[in-house]
Structures are given as structure tokens and as C-alpha cells.
N, C-alpha and C positions, 0 to 999 in steps of 0.2 A: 388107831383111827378115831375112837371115840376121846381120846386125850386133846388128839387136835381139833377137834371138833367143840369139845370142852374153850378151847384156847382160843379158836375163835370166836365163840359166844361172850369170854370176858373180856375179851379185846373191844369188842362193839361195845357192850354192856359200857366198859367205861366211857367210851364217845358219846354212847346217847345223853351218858349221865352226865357228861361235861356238856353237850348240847339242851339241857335243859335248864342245867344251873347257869350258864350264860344268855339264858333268853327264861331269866323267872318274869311271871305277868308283875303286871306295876299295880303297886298298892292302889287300894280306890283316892280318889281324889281328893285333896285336903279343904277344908273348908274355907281357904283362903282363894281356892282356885271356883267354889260354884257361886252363885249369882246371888247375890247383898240382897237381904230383906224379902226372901222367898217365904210365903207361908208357910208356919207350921216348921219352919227349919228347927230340926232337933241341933243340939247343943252336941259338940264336940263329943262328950262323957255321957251323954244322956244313956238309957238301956235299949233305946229305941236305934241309935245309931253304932252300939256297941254289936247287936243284934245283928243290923244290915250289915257292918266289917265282916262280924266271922261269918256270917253267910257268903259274904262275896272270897275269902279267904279260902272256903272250904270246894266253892262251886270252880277256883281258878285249881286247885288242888286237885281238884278230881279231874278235870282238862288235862294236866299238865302230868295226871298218871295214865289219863287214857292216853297220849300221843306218846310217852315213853311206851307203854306196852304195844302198840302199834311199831312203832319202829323195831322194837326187838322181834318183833312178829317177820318184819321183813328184810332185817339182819339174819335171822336166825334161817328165812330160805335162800339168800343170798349165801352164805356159810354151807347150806347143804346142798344149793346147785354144784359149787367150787368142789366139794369133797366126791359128788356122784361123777365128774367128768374127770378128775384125777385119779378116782378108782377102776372109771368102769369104763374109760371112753377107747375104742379101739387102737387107737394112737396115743402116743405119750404127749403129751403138751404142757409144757415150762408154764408154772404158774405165772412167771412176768409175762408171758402169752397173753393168757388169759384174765387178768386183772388190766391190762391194757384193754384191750378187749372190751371187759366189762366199761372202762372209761371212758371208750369211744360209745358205747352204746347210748350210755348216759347224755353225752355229748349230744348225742344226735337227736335228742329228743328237745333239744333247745331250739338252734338255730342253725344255719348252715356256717356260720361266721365263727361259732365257739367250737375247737377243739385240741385235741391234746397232743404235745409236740414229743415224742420219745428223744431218748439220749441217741437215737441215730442218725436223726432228722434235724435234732437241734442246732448242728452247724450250719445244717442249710438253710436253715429258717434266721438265721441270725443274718447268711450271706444276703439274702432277698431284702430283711429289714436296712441293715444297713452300706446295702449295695459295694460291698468290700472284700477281696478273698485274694487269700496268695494263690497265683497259679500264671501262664505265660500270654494269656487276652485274648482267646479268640473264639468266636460265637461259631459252633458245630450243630450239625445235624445228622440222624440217620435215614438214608435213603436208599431201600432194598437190602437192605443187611448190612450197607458200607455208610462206614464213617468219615464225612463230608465236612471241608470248611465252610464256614457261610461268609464271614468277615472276621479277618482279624480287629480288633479294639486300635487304633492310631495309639501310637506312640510307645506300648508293649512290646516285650518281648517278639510275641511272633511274628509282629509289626516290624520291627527292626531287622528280624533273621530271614523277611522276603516272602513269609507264610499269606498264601495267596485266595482269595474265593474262588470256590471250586476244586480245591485239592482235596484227595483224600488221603486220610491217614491213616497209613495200614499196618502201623506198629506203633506200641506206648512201651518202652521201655525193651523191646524187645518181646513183646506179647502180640499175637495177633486181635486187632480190633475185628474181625469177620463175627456177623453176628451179635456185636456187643449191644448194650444198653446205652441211649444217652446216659442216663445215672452213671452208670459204671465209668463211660467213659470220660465224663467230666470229673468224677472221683480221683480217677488215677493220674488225670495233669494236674488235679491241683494239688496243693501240700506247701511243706514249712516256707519260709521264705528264705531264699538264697540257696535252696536244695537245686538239684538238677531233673530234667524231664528231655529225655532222647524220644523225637517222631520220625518217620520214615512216612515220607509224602511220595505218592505220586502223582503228577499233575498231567494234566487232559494234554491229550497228544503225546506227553512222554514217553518213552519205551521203558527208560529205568530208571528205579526210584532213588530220591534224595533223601538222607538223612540229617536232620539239624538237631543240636542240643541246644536245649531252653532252661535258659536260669529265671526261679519263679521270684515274681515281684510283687510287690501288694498292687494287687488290680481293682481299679475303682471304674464300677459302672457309670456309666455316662447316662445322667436324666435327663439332660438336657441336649437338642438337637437342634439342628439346623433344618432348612427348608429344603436345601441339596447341600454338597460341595463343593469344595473348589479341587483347581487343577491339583495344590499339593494336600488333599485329602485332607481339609480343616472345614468344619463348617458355613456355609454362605448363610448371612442370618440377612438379606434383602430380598424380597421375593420383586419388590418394585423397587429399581436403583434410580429410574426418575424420581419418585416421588415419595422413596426413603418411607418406604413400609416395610417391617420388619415381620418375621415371623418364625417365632420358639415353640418349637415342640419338647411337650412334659409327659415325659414316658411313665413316670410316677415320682413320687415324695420322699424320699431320702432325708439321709440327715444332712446331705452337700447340697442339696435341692435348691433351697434358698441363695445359699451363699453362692453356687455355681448362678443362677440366675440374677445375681446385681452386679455379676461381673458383664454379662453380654450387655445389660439394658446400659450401662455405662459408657460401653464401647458404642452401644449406638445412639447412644444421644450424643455423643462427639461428634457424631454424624449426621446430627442435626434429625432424630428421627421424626418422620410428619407421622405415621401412625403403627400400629402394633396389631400382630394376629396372633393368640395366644393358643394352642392346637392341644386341645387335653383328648381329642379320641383315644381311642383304644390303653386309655387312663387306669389301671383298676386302684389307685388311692397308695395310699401310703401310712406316712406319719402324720397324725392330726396335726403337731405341732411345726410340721414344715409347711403342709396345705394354712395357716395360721399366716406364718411368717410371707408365703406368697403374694396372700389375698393382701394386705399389711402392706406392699411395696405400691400399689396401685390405687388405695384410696388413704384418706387423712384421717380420718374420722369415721362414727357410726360404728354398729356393730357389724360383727367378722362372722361368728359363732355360739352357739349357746349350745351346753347338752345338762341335760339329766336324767338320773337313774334312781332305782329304786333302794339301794343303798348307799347312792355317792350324793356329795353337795350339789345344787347345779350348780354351773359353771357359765360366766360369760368372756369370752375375748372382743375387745374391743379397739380398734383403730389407733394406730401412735402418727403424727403429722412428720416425724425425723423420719430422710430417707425416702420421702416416697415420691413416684414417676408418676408426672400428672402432666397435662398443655397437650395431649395428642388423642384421637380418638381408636378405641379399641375395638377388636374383635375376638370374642371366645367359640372354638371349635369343636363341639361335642358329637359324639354317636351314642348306640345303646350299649356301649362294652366302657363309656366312661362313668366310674363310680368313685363313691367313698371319698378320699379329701379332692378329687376333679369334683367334685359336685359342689365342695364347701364356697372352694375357689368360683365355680360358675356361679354358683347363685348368688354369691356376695356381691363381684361384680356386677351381676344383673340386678338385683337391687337397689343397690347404689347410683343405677344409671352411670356406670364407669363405661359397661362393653357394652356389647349387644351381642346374644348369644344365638349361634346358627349350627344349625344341622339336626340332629336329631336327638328326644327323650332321652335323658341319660339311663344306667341303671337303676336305679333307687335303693343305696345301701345309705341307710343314715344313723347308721349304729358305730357305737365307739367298742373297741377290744382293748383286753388290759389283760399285757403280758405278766403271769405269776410265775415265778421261779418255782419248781416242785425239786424235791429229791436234792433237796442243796446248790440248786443250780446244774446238775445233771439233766433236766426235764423241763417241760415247760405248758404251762394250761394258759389257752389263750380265751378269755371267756367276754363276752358280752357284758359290759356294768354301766352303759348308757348308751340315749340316743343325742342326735345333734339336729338342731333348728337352723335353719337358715334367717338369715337378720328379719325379716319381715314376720319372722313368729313361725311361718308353713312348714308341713311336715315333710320332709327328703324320702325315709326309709318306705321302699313299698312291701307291705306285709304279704305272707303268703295268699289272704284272700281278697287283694284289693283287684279294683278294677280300672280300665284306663280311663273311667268317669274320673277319678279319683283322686288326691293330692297328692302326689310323690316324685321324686326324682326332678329333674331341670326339662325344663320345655323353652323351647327356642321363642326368640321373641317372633311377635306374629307376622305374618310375610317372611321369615326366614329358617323355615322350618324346610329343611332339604333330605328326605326319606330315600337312601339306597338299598335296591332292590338285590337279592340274593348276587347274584351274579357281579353288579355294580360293586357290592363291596369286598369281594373274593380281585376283580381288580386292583381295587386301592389297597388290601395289603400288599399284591405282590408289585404294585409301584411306588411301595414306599421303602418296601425292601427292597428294590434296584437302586434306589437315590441313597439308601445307607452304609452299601456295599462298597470295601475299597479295595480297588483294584490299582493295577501298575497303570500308568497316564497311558499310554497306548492300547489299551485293551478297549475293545468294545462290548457297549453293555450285550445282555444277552437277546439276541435276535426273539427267542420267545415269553420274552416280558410284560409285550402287550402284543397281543396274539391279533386284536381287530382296530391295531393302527394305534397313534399315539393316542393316550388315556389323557384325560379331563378331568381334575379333580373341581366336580360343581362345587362343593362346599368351601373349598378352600378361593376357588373364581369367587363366589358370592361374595365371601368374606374382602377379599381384593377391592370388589366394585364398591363395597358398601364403605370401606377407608377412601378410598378414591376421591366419592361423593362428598361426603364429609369434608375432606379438605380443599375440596373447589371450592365448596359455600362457605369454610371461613379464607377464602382471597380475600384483601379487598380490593372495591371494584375501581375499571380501571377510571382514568379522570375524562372527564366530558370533554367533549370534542372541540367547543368552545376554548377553554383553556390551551387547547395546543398551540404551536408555535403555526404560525399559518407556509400552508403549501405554495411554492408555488405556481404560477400560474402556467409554467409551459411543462409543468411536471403536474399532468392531473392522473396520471397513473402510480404514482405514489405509493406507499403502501402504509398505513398509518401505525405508529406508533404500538408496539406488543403486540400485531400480528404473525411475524416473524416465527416469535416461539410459541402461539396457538396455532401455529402449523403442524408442530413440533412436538407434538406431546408428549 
């Protein structure tokens, strides 16, 4: 015991000593660097400036022994916590336990944004980043112990083999799902690509269950939505088919994010679109550099983002004019659950006088994270190494002691500020999740979807009326009555010229 204990102590001993010889203090200042023509300035060589060097030499010396003995002070209880719970602790515990452990501790003394991704987790943290995973497509839930479809994914596997919302699936290979974990259970459909995955469904009403075999395909999550769909379960991106207002929900930032979103705005400018409602609620962020490339489609110019840290360059992104959708007026859709690159996106916009943003205070995360590979790419620390500015300079991130006096996060513009109360917004998830659900054309939605009669999404009416407005006031107007061709005179009931279709709306 005291050998490894020994081993420990030189294992550190070396780190500190490599962390001190890579952060030696900087020699005192050369005389080319203080102020020309200072009184009394001694002479490079003089004994008077020889004197103040090894003074300042010995004072940085002595610092830089006190902070090495300090840290081996707290190497050395670190070392001997480790040794007293491997010896003494009533259960046996894997030191990879507990030096995890200790790294989440550490962790946690930062921010709620930095922490440490084990080799068990790390696939799933890669699937979330870049919204990709081999398995057969279809969004599950557990409810009462049983394992429930919620929607298959369009155009997937399960999609294909008639796998329905609302079934449940009461066998994964031949194992019973009773009692399982979402984890568990989304571990075991997914896997290599081209491998197989046997479920046993049974569906509401049925007496006996069906079995389908699912060949696993690379499944890419969908960030981008529609407003509902259509009859063959594809997207409807018009919420107003008169007047060609469009409207894209961004579930978050991927690395397809971008590229999936200049394919829609394309198809609806073919369609001549009068204006756009861009819906970032229930946003939590993404990849900086896809919230980048978003904001980037929508103005020409100006700044997009800025961040800096305390050991990174700042950094600016700034506006490229190739590419970008301008001639129609906008609307941004926020809540308090839209953060992080929703927020870069909102307020670029809003700055720029591109949208005008309605609904409600965003989150306020305005911090950047920077994936490090640990353990050779086994592991992964995901830590905080800047924050980001919005174009106007103002701060996004709300700290743990701020108040709503205070700058942070996106605030709707004034008169469009639309606050759902508890109950209001327990609605609008579950009718958002009715409109994302796909079912066989004949099915009806679920009778208790909206419990007290059809729901009203105010925020997204607001957003409606206020494109609406906008493109009546740029019509132009119609020609003076004078200039018309004149009526005549046994037709004075007539109806004049473009009343027709302002009947019509």
C-alpha cells in the first residue's frame, strides 16, 4: 500500500512539475518596452537595475515554489482519499468508478454546461451531436412499464414495414420489453448497419401480436419541420396558402441543419413566398457553426456572432451576401426552453431588423463548449472555453446570480411578447406532438389531444397576423377612381374594379 501510494505522489510530483515549467513567470520588462525618458531610468547594466532583476527573479521564485508545494499539498490528499476508500470502503469500487467520479465533481464546480462524457455514453453523445445512428426510425416511449410507439421517422425502415403510433412493442429480439428502460430499449434496436432487429407489436384493438423484421439503416434525425402534414405524411411548409407564408420549425442545429434548410426556403420561393415564420421554441442549440450558417441565409451583411474566452482568440463571424433569402418579411418564434445557437439565430435577426421576434425570454445560455477527446478518443470532456455576443455587443449568457432586471437571453420585441401559462404550455406540446405524429390516412387523431376543444397556438396566430400586416402595407395601392374606365350609366350597381378579390381574402 505505501508503494502505491509512493507512485502516486511521483506521478503528480511530475505533473505539477511539468505544470510549472510550462507557465514559468515572464522575465521583468525590457527596457525597450517602459516609457523613453523616465527620470532617473537606470541603464540596462547599471547595479541599481541588476539589483531590482534578481530581486524580481527571486520574489517570482519563491511564488512559484509556494504554488508547487501547494498543489502537492493537495495531490498528496487527493492520493490519500483514493487509497482510504479502496482500502477501507465497505463495498469494493473500480477505481475507473471512482476517478470518474472525482471528474464529474470537479466538473461540477464549473458550470452546468461542462462535463465529462464516459466511453459508454460517448456514442450517444456523438448520436445527439450529429443527429445520425444506425437503427430502424422510430420515436418510442415508456408508459406504465410498456414499451410504446410514438411515431415512426417517414421513410425508415419502420416506416416502410407499417410500424404504427400507438403500438406497443413487447419483444426486441425475442426478449421481453416488460419493465424495460427507454436506454435499454433504444440500445438494443439500434446497431451495425445492415444487421437485423425482429419486434413483436401488438396494436390497440388487436388480439394477437404481429412480428416484423427490421433491417437497420443509417437514420438521420429530422431538424427541420413543417407546420403539419400532408395526406402522404410529408411536410406542409404553408401555414397561409393565400398569402404564401411559410413556416419552419428548428428542432435544433446539426450538421444537416443548414443544408436541410436551403433546400425548403428554395422550394418556397418557387412558390413565390410573401413571408416566413421561423419557430425555434423548444430549441435547446446545437452546433455553433450550423446556428452560424442559418443566421448567414437571411441577412447579407453585419455581424452574425462574436465569442471570447479566457484562453481562446476572440472570434468574429460576419455576414457573406452569396445565398441569402431577403424581399419577404419575417417572424422568429421563441419560448423559455429556446437556447444556445436559437438564441444566436434570434438575436442576429432581431438586430439586424430582418424578423421580429415573439413569444417569450429565451433561456439565456451564451456560452460556447469545446469537445476534447480524452483517452485517445475513448472519452470525451466537454468544457466551457468561451462566451458569445450577440451583434449589438449585449450579453445572451444569464449567470447564476442574475436578475430579470438584467441583460441576457432574447426578449421579444415590444407589443409581442406572448407569456404561456403553466397549463397553456403542457397544451402546446401535446399539439405539436399530434401534428408530428404519422399515422395510416384513415386514422383519427386522438380524441384526447385537446381535452377543452380545439387549441390556439397564440404565438404562432400572432406571428400569422403580424406577416399578414406587413404584406398588405407593401401592396401597392389600387389606381384612383378617376382613371377608371367609366361605368355605365344604366349599370350603377356595378362593382368596381378589385373588389371582387377583397371579398375574397
Amino acid at each position: 500500500m505505501l508503494a502505491r501510494r509512493l507512485l502516486h505522489l511521483v506521478f503528480h510530483l511530475a505533473i505539477c512539475l511539468l505544470l510549472v515549467l510550462g507557465n514559468r513567470p515572464l522575465i521583468p520588462v525590457s527596457q525597450a518596452d517602459e516609457p523613453k525618458g523616465a527620470p532617473h531610468q537606470a541603464s540596462e547594466n547599471s547595479p541599481e537595475r541588476r539589483v531590482s532583476g534578481e530581486a524580481a527573479d527571486a520574489a517570482a521564485a519563491q511564488e512559484a515554489g509556494r504554488r508547487v508545494a501547494e498543489e502537492l499539498q493537495l495531490f498528496e490528499l487527493f492520493a490519500d482519499t483514493l487509497d482510504q476508500v479502496e482500502r477501507n470502503y465497505v463495498k469494493d469500487v473500480t477505481r475507473r468508478r471512482l476517478m470518474e467520479a472525482a471528474i464529474r465533481g470537479m466538473l461540477s464546480e464549473l458550470d452546468p454546461y461542462s462535463n465529462f462524457i464516459p466511453p459508454k455514453q460517448l456514442n450517444r453523445f456523438k448520436v445527439e451531436v450529429e443527429n445520425e445512428f444506425g437503427g430502424v426510425g422510430i420515436q418510442v416511449s415508456t408508459e406504465n412499464g410498456q414499451l410504446r410507439v410514438i411515431s415512426p421517422l417517414v421513410g425508415t425502415p419502420a416506416y416502410r414495414a407499417g410500424v404504427m403510433s400507438g403500438d406497443s412493442i413487447i419483444e426486441i429480439d425475442g426478449h421481453s420489453t416488460k419493465g424495460i428502460t427507454l436506454d435499454e430499449a433504444v440500445q438494443r434496436m439500434k446497431g451495425l448497419l445492415g444487421t437485423k432487429v425482429t419486434l413483436k407489436l401488438l396494436r390497440a384493438g388487436a388480439m394477437e401480436a404481429e412480428t416484423v423484421e427490421l433491417e437497420r439503416e443509417n437514420i438521420r434525425v429530422e431538424t427541420i419541420l413543417g407546420e403539419s402534414r400532408n395526406a402522404d405524411d410529408s411536410w406542409r411548409w404553408l401555414v397561409d396558402q393565400e398569402t404564401k407564408i411559410g413556416c419552419i420549425r428548428l428542432t435544433g442545429f446539426g450538421r444537416h441543419t443548414a443544408k436541410d434548410l436551403r433546400k425548403i426556403l428554395k422550394q418556397l420561393a418557387d412558390l413565390k413566398l410573401g413571408g416566413l415564420i421561423l419557430d425555434l421554441r423548444f430549441n435547446p442549440g446545437g452546433l455553433l457553426s450550423s446556428a452560424i450558417e442559418v443566421s448567414d441565409m437571411f441577412i447579407s451583411q453585419g455581424r452574425i456572432v462574436s465569442t471570447e474566452g479566457r484562453n481562446v482568440e476572440p472570434r468574429t463571424w460576419d455576414a457573406t451576401e452569396k445565398g441569402t433569402f431577403e424581399g419577404f418579411p419575417m417572424a422568429v418564434l421563441v419560448n423559455r426552453y429556446s437556447a444556445s445557437a436559437s438564441e444566436i439565430v434570434a438575436a442576429c435577426l432581431q438586430d439586424h431588423d430582418r424578423a421580429v421576434v415573439i413569444g417569450e425570454r429565451t433561456w439565456g445560455k451564451g456560452s460556447v463548449q469545446n469537445v476534447i477527446e480524452m483517452e485517445r478518443g475513448a472519452s470525451a470532456l466537454k468544457l466551457t472555453t468561451a462566451g458569445y455576443h450577440r451583434p449589438n455587443g449585449k450579453n445572451i449568457h444569464r449567470f447564476p446570480d442574475a436578475k430579470d432586471t438584467d441583460v441576457w437571453g432574447v426578449i421579444p420585441d415590444s407589443g409581442f411578447e406572448i407569456k404561456l401559462a403553466g397549463p397553456q404550455m403542457t397544451q402546446l406540446i401535446a399539439h405539436r406532438r399530434q401534428k408530428d405524429i404519422v399515422r395510416k390516412q384513415d386514422a383519427e387523431p386522438d380524441s384526447n389531444a385537446d381535452e377543452n376543444g380545439e387549441f390556439v397556438d397564440l404565438q404562432l396566430q400572432k406571428a400569422v397576423e403580424y406577416i399578414r400586416e406587413r404584406l398588405a402595407a407593401q401592396k401597392p395601392p389600387e389606381e384612383p377612381a378617376a382613371k377608371q374606365e367609366p361605368q355605365a350609366e344604366d349599370k350603377p350597381d356595378a362593382k368596381p374594379a378589385g373588389e371582387t378579390e377583397a371579398e375574397n381574402p
